[in-house]
Backbone bond lengths (Angstrom), bond angles and torsions (degrees), N, CA, C in turn:
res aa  C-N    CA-C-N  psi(-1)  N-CA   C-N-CA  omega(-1)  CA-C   N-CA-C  phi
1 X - - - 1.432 - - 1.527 107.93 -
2 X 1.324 138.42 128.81 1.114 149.67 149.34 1.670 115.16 -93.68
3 X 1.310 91.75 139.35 1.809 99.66 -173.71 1.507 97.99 -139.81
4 X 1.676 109.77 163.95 1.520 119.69 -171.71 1.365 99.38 -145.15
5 X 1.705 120.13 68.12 1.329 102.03 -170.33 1.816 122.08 -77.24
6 X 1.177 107.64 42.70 1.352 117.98 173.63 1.360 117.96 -100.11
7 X 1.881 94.10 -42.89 1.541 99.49 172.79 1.862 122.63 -98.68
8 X 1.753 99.99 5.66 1.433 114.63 -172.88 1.553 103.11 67.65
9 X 0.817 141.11 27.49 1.712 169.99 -125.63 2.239 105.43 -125.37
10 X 0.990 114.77 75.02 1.715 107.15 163.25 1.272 139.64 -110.71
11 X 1.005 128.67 134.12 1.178 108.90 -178.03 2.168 110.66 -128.69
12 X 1.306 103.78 138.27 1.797 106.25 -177.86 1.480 96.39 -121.65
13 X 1.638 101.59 134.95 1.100 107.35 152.28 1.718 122.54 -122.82
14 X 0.995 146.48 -149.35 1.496 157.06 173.84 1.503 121.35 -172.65
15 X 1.077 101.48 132.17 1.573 111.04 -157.57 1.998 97.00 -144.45
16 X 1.427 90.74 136.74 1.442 101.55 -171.72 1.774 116.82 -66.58
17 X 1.263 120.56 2.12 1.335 138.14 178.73 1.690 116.39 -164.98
18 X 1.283 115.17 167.92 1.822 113.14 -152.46 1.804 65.02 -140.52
19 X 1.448 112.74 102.82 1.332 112.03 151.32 1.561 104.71 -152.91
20 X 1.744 98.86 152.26 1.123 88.07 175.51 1.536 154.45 -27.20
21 X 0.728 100.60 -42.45 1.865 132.59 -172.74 2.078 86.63 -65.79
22 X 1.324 101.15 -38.57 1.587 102.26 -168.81 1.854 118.55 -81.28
23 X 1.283 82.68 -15.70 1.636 104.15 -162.18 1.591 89.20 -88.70
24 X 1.373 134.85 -52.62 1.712 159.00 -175.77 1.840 82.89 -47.23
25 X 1.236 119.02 -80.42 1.326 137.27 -165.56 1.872 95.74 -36.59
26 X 1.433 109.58 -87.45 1.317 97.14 -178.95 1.827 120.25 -48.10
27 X 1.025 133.57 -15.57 1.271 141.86 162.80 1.524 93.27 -55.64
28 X 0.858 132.66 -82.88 1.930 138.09 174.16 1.636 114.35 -11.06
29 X 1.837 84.82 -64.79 1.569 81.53 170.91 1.122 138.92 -82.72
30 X 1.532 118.59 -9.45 1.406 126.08 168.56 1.526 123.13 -54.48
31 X 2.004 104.09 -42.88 1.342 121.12 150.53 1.636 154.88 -62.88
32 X 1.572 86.63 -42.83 1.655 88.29 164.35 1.143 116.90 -86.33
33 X 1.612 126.16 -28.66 1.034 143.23 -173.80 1.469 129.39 -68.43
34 X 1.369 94.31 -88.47 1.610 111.74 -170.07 2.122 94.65 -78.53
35 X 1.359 118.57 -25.85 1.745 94.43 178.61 1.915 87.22 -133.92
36 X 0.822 118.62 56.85 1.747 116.95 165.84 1.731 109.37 -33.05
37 X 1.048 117.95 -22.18 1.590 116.21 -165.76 1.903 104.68 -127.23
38 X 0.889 106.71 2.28 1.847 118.42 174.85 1.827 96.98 -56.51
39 X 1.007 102.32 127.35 1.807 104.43 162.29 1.220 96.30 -86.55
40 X 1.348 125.89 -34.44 1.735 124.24 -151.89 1.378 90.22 -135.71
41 X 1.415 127.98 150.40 1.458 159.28 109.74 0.921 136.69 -101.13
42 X 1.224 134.82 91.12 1.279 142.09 148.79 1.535 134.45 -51.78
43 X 1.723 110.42 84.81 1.356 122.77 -177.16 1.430 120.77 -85.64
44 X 1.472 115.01 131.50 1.409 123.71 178.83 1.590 102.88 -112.21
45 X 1.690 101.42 109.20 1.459 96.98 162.83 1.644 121.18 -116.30
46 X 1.042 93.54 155.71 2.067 86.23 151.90 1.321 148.96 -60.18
47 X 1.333 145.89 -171.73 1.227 115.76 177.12 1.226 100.13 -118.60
48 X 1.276 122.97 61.75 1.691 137.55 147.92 2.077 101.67 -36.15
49 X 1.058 116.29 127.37 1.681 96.95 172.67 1.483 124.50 -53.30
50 X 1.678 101.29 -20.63 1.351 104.82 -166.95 1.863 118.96 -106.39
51 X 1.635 90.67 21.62 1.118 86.86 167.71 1.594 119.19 -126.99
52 X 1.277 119.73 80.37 1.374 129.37 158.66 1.525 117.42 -136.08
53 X 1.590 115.72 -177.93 1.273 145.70 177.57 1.778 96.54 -16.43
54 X 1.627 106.79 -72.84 1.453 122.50 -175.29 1.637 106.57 -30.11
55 X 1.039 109.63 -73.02 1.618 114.36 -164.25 1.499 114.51 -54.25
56 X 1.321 125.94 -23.85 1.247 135.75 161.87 2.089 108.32 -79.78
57 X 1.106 121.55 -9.11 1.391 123.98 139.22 1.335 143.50 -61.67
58 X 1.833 89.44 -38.02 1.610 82.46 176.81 1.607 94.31 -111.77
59 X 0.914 130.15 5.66 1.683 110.52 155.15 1.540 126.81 -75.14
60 X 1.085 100.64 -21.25 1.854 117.49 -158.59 1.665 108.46 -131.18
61 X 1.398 116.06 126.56 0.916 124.33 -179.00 2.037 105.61 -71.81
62 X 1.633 109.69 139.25 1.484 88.83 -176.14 1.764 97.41 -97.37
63 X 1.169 91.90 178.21 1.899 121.01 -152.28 2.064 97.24 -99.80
């Protein structure tokens, strides 16, 4: 679940497995998607293992 309680703003999805590669993906859409024009996001996660820096490594080629 991602939330924006500034703009009262949520969004849920469900996905048949919680793996990295899955976690990267909604990261994508949080960006291209839901704020295409954000200079800044500031994400608060938990410490799920699969949610840091790494997993957006091995989904995404770096630049």
């Amino acid at each position: 679940m991602f939330f924006d309680p500034n703009r009262g703003w949520r969004r849920v999805s469900n996905r048949d497995s919680r793996t990295r590669i899955d976690w990267a993906e909604e990261i994508r859409q949080l960006l291209d998607v839901d704020y295409p024009n954000a200079r800044k996001v500031k994400l608060v996660c938990d410490n799920l293992n699969t949610h840091n820096i790494a997993s957006l490594y091995e989904a995404f080629p770096a630049q």
